[in-house]
N, C-alpha and C positions, 0 to 999 in steps of 0.2 A: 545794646543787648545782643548776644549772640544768638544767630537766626537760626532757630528748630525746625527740622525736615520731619517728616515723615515717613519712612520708607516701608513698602507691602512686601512682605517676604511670603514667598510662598514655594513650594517643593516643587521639583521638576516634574517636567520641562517647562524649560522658560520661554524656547520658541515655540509657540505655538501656530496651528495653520488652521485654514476652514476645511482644508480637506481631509474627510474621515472616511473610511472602511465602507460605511453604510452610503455615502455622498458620491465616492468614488464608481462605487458597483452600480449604482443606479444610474451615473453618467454612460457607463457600458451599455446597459440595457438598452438609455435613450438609442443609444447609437447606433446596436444592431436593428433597432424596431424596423426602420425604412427599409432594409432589406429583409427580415422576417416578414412585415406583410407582404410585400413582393412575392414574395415562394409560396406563398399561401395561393396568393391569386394566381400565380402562373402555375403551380402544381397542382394544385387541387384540395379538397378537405384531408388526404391523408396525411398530406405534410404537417398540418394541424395537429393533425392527433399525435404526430411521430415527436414535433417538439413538446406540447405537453406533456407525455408521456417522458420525456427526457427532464422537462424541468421538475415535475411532480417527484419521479425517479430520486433524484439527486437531492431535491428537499427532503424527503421523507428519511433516505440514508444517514444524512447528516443528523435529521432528530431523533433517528432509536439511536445510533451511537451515542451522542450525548447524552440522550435518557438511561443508555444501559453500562456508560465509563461513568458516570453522574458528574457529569463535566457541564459549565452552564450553554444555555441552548444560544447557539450561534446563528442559526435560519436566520435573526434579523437584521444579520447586517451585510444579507443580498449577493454572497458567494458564492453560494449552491445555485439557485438561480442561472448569475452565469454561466455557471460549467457545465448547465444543463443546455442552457441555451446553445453555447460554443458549439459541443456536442453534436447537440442535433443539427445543428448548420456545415456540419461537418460531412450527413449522412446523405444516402442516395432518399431521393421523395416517397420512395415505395419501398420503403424497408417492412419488415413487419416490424410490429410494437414490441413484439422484444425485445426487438436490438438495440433500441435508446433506455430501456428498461437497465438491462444488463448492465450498457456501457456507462452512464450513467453510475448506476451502481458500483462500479469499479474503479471508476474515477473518480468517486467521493470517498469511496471506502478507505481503499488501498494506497490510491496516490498522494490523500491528503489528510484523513482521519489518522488514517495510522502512521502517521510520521507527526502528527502533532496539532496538527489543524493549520487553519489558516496561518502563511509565512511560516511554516516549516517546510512545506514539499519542494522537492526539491528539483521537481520537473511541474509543468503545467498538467493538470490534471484532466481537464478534457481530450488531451493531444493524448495521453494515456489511455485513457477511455477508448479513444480512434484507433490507436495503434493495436491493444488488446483485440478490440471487432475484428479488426482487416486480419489478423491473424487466425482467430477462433471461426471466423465465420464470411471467411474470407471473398466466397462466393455470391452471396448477398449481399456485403457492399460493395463490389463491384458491380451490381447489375443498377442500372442507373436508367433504366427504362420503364416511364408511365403508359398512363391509355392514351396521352398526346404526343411523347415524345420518344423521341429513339432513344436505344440503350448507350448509344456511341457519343463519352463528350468530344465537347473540341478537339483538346489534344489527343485521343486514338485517332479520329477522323483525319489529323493532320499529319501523324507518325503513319498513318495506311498514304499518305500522298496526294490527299484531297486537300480543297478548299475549304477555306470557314469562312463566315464569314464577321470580321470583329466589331463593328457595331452591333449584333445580337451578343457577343462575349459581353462586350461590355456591359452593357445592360441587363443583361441579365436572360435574354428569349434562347437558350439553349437548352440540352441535358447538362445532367452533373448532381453535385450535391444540394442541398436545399437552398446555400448560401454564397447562390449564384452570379448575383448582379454584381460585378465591379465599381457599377457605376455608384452603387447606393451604399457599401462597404465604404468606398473613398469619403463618401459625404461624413458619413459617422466617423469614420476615422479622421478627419480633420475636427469634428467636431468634438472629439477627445483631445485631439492638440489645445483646440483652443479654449477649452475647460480645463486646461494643464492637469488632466489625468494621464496623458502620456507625453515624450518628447517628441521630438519627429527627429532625433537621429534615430533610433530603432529601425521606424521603419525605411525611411529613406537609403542608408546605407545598407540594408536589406536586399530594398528593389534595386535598387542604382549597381548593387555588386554584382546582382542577379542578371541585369542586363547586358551588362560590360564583359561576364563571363560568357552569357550564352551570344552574345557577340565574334566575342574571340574564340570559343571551341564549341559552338553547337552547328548544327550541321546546313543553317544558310551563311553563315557570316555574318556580316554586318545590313542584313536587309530588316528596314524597315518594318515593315505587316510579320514579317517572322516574328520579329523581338516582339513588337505590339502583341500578336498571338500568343507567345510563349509564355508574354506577362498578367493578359487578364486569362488565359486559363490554368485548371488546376486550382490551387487553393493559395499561392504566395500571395497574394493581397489581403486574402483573409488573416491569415499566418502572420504578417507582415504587420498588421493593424492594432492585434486582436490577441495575437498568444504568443510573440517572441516578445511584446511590450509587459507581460505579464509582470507586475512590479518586485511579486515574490521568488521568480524564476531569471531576471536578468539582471548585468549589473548594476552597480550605484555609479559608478565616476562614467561622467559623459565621452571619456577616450575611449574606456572598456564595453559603452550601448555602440560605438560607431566599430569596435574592434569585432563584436560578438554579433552584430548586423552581418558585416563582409562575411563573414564565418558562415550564417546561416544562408545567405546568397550563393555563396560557392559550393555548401554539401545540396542546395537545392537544386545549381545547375549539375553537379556528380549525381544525383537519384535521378534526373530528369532525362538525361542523357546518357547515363553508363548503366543503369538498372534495368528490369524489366517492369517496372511504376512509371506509368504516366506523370505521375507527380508525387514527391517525396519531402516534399516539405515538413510534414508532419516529425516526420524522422529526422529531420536538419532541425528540427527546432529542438526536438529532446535530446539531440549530440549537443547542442550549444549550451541548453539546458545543465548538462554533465561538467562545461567548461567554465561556469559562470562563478563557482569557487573561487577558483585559481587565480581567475580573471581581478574579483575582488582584493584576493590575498596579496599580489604582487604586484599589481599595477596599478599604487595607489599615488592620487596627484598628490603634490607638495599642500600641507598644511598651511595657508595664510598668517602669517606672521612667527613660525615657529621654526627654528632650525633656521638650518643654510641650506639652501639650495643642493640637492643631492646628498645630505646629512640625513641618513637612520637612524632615527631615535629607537630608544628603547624602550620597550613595553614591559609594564611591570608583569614578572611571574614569566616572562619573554625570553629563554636562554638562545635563541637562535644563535646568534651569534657565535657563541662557545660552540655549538656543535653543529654550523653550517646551515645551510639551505634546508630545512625541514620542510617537506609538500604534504599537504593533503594526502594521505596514501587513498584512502578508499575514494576521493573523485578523481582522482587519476588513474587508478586502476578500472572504476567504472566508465570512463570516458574512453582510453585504451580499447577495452573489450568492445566498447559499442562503436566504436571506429575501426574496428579490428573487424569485427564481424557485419559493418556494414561497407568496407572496401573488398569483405573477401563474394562476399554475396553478387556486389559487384561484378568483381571478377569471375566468381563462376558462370554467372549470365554472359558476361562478355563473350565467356570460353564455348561455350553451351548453344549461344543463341542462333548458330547458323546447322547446327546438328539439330535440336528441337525442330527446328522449320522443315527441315529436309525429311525428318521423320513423320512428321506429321504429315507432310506433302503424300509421301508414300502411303500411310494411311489413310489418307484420303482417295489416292488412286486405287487402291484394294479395293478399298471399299465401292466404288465405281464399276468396280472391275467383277464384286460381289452380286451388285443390282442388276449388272445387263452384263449378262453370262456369255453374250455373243460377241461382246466387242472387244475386237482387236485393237483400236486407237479411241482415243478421246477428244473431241475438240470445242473451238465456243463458236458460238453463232452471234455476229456483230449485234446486230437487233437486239437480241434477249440479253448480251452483256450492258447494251444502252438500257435497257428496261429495267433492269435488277442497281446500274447505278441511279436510275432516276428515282427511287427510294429511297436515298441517301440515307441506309442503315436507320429506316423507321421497322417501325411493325409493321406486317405485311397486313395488309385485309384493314387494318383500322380498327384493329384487336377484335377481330371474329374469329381468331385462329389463335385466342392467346396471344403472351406476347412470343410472336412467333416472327424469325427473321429468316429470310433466300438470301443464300450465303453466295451461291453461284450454281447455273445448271450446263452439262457439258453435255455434248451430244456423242452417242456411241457408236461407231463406224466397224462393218468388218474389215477383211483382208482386202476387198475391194474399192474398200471408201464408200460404201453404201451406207444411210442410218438405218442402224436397227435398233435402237432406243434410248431412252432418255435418262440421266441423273440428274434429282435435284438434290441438293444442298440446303439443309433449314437447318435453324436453330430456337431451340422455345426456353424459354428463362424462367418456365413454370415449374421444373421437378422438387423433387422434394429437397432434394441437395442445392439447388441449382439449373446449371445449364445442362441441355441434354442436345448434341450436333448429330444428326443423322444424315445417311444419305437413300434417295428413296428412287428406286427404277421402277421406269415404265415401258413399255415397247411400244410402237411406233402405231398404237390403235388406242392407245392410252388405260391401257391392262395395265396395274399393278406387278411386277415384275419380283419385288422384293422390297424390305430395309435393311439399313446397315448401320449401326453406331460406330459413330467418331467421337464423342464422347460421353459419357455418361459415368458419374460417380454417386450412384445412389446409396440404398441401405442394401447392404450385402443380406443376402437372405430374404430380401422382400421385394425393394427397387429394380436392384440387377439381374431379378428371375425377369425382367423383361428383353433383355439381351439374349436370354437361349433361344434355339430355333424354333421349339414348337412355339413359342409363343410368338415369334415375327414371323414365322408361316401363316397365320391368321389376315395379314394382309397381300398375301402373295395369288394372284390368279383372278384376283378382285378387280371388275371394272364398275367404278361407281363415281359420282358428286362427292360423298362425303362420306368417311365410316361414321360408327356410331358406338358407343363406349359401353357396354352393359354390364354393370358394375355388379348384377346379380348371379352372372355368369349362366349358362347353357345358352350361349344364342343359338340359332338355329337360319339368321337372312344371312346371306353371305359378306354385308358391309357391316354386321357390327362384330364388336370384337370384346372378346368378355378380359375382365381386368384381372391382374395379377393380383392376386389375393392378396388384401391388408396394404395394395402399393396401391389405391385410386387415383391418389396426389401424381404417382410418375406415370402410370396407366393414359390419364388423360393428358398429358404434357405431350407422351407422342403420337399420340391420339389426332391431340391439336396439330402437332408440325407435321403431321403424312397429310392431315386435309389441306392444309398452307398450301404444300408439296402437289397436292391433287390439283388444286387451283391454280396454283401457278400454272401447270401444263395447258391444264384444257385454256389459260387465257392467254398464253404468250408463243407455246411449243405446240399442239395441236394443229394437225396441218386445217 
């Protein structure tokens, strides 16, 4: 009798896998944890709040757009989450909560709502998120400065000519963004390889390009502790783990993950080295991002058992052939522009960066030249240069003065080489905009002499009524400990100083850096 089979038919797909949408996003989460609670304990409760407020952000986005396209609710299956998380691990520890608010919002919206939702965007959405901040609000995430730790990460500290040192990089004991530890990033990111949620060409050919180029054109050569430095600071290992692996933003054939790695290792050693960005990664990953098309389109591996070798088959509804090479136009034209205009930026900095310096330099001498009206030459005092690097670009005072940093103080000489008084150099990271660099003269009995702004970009109208004179004559002829800020205004003691009306935010910022200013003197220049 002829033998009866059975067969289950059933509709595609036939291969099926364990790993899902919901399975894969929560293997992420495991991964960044050990470095999220990291930042928490070494920054403090704000960081806390900053990523919550990013993941909440990013959740809540995603559920009024579905509730309001009536499209079904995707929250559960743990995408938002991570964009929110990426995000905030992207940010300096002391942002305010807006700014994971916003960015958040913009990266769930724009990057990935409105292109279709999950596996349509067609750049990583967090790294959008980041990119839009550093742009919008440019000032605040670069200030990367707590109540413990200086505003300066590794790599400014190492582009000014200092030491670092890379056992704290690694680990994580430095400044920077939240998602600082190397050490704890690598763990999770192996532990993603080995839950096969990503490959390890992505990231490997990532770092390995990244190394080999800032070997061959960054500015030690082939030293050691450089490269090591080069590599756990900045954000490439984040980058590297966590968002060029992103599964909807790189390629499928494993030639095109090691082609589109190199890719993003070499625009990260060009931001790193040819820009004015300490690190660029962000920006090398959403150029790759642009190229991952293409990459798909045309460099696809041979089909296992179909064809001959080097044989293009034909795609149904497929006319290429008849009318040649057809690209992508709108990702080559958007990868164009965003390489266009990130080699010209480049190149402007290139062109620019020794004129900005020279300029500034000279503003700074004015400004010197402003404070102590008697001095012919300017010079430094070995000691006090020792004293102001043994700060190593922390807060001065141990945040009694804000976050306030002594840039450098020079001593003011007349025609005979006599001192006749003193500049200090501070910076406070409390104004309303921002940073606000002044310089504050003393004479040689520790009188208040004058201030002078070297930089301040406040609110026109409100902030910058602290730049006119009557209102920096208020600390000039003053010898005191400390002013004092009187925000009701008529003082009447000679150290306090009443605030620019509706600007108390910038009022006390330079407030804070002339007491910094005041203290430094009488603790280091004070005969």
């Amino acid at each position: 009798m002829e033998e009866k089979r059975l067969f289950n038919l059933t509709s595609s797909p036939h291969l099926r896998s364990e790993h899902t949408v919901t399975s894969e996003m929560l293997n992420v989460i495991i991964a960044l944890l050990p470095a999220t609670v990291f930042a928490v304990f070494h920054f403090g409760l704000h960081s806390l709040l900053v990523i919550l407020m990013s993941v909440v952000s990013a959740c809540l986005t995603e559920f009024v757009f579905d509730y309001i396209a009536k499209k079904p609710n995707t929250l559960m299956d743990g995408s938002a989450i991570v964009t929110g998380l990426l995000l905030a691990l992207c940010l300096p520890p002391s942002v305010p909560l807006y700014i994971p608010y916003i960015g958040s919002l913009f990266a769930v919206l724009f990057a990935k709502c409105m292109f279709g939702g999950l596996g349509k965007n067609f750049m990583n959405p967090a790294l959008a998120g980041r990119a839009f901040l550093l742009i919008s609000f440019g000032k605040v995430m670069t200030d990367y400065s707590t109540d413990a730790l200086s505003g300066a990460t590794p790599l400014a500290i190492l582009n000014e000519g200092r030491t670092v040192n890379i056992g704290d990089m690694f680990l994580g004991n430095v400044s920077g963004h939240i998602g600082v530890s190397v050490c704890l990033l690598l763990i999770g990111g192996i532990y993603l390889i080995w839950k096969g949620t990503i490959k390890w060409l992505i990231p490997v050919s990532t770092l390995g390009s990244f190394v080999i180029l800032m070997a061959l054109f960054g500015t030690e050569g082939f030293d050691v502790k450089y490269l090591l430095t080069e590599l756990c600071g900045g954000g490439i290992v984040l980058g590297a783990f966590f968002m060029a692996t992103d599964p909807v933003t790189s390629p499928m054939a494993e030639i095109n993950q090691i082609i589109y790695g190199c890719f993003i290792g070499f625009l990260s050693m060009i931001f790193r080295t040819k820009s004015g960005m300490a690190d660029g990664t962000s920006y090398a990953i959403i150029v790759a991002n642009m190229v991952v098309p293409m990459l798909d389109k045309y460099i696809v591996p041979h089909p296992f058992g179909i064809g001959k070798k080097g044989q293009t088959l034909p795609v149904p509804g497929d006319d290429t052939k008849k009318k040649g090479l057809a690209l992508p136009t709108s990702a080559v034209l958007l990868a164009a522009i965003t390489l266009i205009a990130g080699v010209a930026l480049a190149g402007a900095n290139a062109l620019t960066v020794d004129k900005i310096a020279e300029n500034q330099l000279a503003k700074k001498l004015e400004s010197y030249a402003s404070v102590i009206p008697g001095a012919e030459e300017f010079g430094y005092d070995d000691e006090v240069v020792k004293a102001i690097e043994g700060f190593d670009g922390g807060i001065y005072g141990g945040g009694s003065y804000g976050k306030s940093y002594i840039n450098e103080a020079v001593v003011g000489k007349d025609a005979s080489g006599n001192p006749v008084g003193y500049a200090v150099s501070v910076t406070n990271m409390e104004g309303f905009d921002g940073e606000i660099t002044l310089s504050v003269g003393f004479d040689t009995e520790g009188t208040v002499l004058g201030i002078e702004f070297t930089v301040i970009n406040e609110t026109a109208g409100m902030g910058m009524l602290a730049t006119e004179a009557s209102w920096k004559a208020q600390f000039a002829g003053v010898k005191t400990d400390s002013f004092i800020l009187n925000k009701g205004g008529g003082s009447t003691a000679a150290n306090e100083i009443d605030s620019v009306s509706g600007a108390s935010v910038t009022s006390g910022a330079v407030v804070n850096a002339v007491n910094a200013a005041v203290n430094f003197y009488q603790t280091y220049l004070a005969a």
